[in-house]
C-alpha positions in Angstrom: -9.9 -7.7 -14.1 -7.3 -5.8 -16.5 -6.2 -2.8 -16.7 -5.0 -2.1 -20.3 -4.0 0.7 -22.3 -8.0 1.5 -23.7 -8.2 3.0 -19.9 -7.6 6.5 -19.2 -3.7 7.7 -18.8 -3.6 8.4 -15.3 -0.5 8.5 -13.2 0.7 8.0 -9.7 0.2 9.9 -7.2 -2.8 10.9 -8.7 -5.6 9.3 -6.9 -8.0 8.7 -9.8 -5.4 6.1 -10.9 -5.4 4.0 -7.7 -9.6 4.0 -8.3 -9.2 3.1 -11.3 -7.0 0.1 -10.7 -9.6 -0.9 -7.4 -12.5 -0.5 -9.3 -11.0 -2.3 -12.2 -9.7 -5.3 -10.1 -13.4 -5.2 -7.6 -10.6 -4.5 -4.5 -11.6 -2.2 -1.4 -8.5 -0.2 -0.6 -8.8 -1.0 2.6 -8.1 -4.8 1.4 -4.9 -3.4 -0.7 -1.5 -3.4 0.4 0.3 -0.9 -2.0 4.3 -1.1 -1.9 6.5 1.8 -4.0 9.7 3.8 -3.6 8.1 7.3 -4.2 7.1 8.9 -0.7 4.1 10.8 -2.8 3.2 7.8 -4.3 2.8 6.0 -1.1 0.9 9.2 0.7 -1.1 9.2 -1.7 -2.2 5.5 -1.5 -2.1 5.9 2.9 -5.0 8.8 2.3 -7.6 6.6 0.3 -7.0 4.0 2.8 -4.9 1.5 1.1 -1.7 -0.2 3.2 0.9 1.5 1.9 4.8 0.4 2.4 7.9 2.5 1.4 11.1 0.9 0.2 13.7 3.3 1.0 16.9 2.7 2.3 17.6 6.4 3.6 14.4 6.8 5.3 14.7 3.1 6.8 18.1 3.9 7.7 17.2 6.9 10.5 14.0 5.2 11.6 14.0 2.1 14.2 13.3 -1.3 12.3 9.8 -0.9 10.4 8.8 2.5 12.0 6.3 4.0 10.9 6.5 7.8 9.0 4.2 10.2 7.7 1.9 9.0 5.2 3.3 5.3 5.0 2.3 2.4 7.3 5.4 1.0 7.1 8.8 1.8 5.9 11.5 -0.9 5.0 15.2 -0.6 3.5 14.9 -2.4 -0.1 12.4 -5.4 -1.2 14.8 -8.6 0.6 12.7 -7.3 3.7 9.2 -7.9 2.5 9.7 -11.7 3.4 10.5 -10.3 7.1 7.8 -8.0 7.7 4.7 -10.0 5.8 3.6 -11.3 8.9 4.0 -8.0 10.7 2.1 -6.1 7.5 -0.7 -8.3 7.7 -1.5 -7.9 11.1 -1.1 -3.9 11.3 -3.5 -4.2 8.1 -5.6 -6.9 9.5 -6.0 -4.5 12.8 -6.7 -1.4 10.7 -9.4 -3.1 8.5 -11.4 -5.0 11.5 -11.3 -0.8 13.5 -12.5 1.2 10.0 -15.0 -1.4 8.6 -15.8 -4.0 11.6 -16.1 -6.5 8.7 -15.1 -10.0 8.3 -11.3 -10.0 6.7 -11.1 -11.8 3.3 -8.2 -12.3 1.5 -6.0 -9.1 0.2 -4.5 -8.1 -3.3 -1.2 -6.7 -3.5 -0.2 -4.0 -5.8 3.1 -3.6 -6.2 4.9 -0.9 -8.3 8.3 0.9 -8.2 
């Protein structure tokens, strides 16, 4: 699926926009892994259930290595990490999925914006 620019204008952290993009691309949240640089933006994502990930070097900076804050799964300095801590988000998001839905674990989408 697309999302295009005949869809409603809808904006992050509103949560009607990460629907839209779910529903538009058949995803679960609980099947998304959404990464940004905006702590709202990545709360907002946590509370409908997606994996959220915060780039943030200041944050990062004052936490132990990929600790996890309030209203993000997972917090990393900048991007050069991802590589680093795929294994580690798909097995926090793995775990999370198989306690919510009990569900056999297909394959995930990730939505990246920042």
């Amino acid at each position: 699926g697309i999302v295009n620019a005949a869809q409603p204008v809808l904006c992050k952290p509103n949560k009607a926009c990460f629907q839209l993009v779910l529903d538009q691309l058949n995803l679960e949240a609980a099947s998304t892994i959404f990464i940004d640089d905006s702590v709202r933006n990545v709360a907002a994502a946590h509370e409908m259930g997606i994996f959220s990930v915060l780039v943030s070097p200041s944050l990062a900076a004052q936490q132990a290595p990929h600790q996890q804050v309030a209203g993000a799964d997972l917090v990393i300095a900048n991007f050069n990490q991802l590589r680093e801590v795929l294994p580690q988000v798909r097995g926090r998001r793995r775990e999370r999925r198989r306690q919510r839905s009990g569900q056999a674990l297909g394959p995930a989408f990730c939505l990246v914006a920042v």
